[in-house]
N, C-alpha and C positions, 0 to 999 in steps of 0.2 A: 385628735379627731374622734367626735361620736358617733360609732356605726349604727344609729338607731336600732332600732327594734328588727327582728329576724324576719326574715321573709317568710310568708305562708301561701299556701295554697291548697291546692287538691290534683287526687287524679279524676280525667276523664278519658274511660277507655287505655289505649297506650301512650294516654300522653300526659306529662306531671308541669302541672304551671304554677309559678312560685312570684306573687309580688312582695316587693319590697319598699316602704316609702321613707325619701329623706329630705330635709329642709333644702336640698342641692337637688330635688327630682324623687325621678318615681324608676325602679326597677323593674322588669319582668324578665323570668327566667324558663325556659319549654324545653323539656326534655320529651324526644318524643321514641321511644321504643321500638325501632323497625324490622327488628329481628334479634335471633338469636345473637346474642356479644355484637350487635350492633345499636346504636342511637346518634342520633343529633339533638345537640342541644345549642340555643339561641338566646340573643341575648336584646332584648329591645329597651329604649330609653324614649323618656318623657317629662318635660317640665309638670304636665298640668294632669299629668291622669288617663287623661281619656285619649290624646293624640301618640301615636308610638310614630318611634324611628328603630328601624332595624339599629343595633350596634355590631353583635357577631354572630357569626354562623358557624358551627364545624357541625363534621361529621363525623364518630368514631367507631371501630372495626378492632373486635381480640382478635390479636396474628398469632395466639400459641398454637 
């Protein structure tokens, strides 16, 4: 399987958005900063580019 070329993006503000495109679709990755040892990060999917569908969502929290 070839995982195409890496995903890229930028940050805007606190939030880091990462695409990825492959012969199977298009990636997009959102990390978004909510606090300290806090973020959510999501996961959207697209045949063509321009239309997104949510794929996942979490949310994560450091418990030390």
């Amino acid at each position: 399987c070839d995982p195409g070329a890496p995903a890229t993006g930028d940050w805007n503000g606190n939030t880091l958005t990462l695409q990825h495109s492959h012969k199977m679709g298009h990636g997009k990755f959102t990390f978004v900063i909510d606090g300290e040892g806090k973020y959510t990060f999501k996961i959207d999917f697209s045949q063509d580019g321009k239309n997104w569908m949510p794929f996942m969502e979490g949310k994560y929290k450091r418990v030390s």
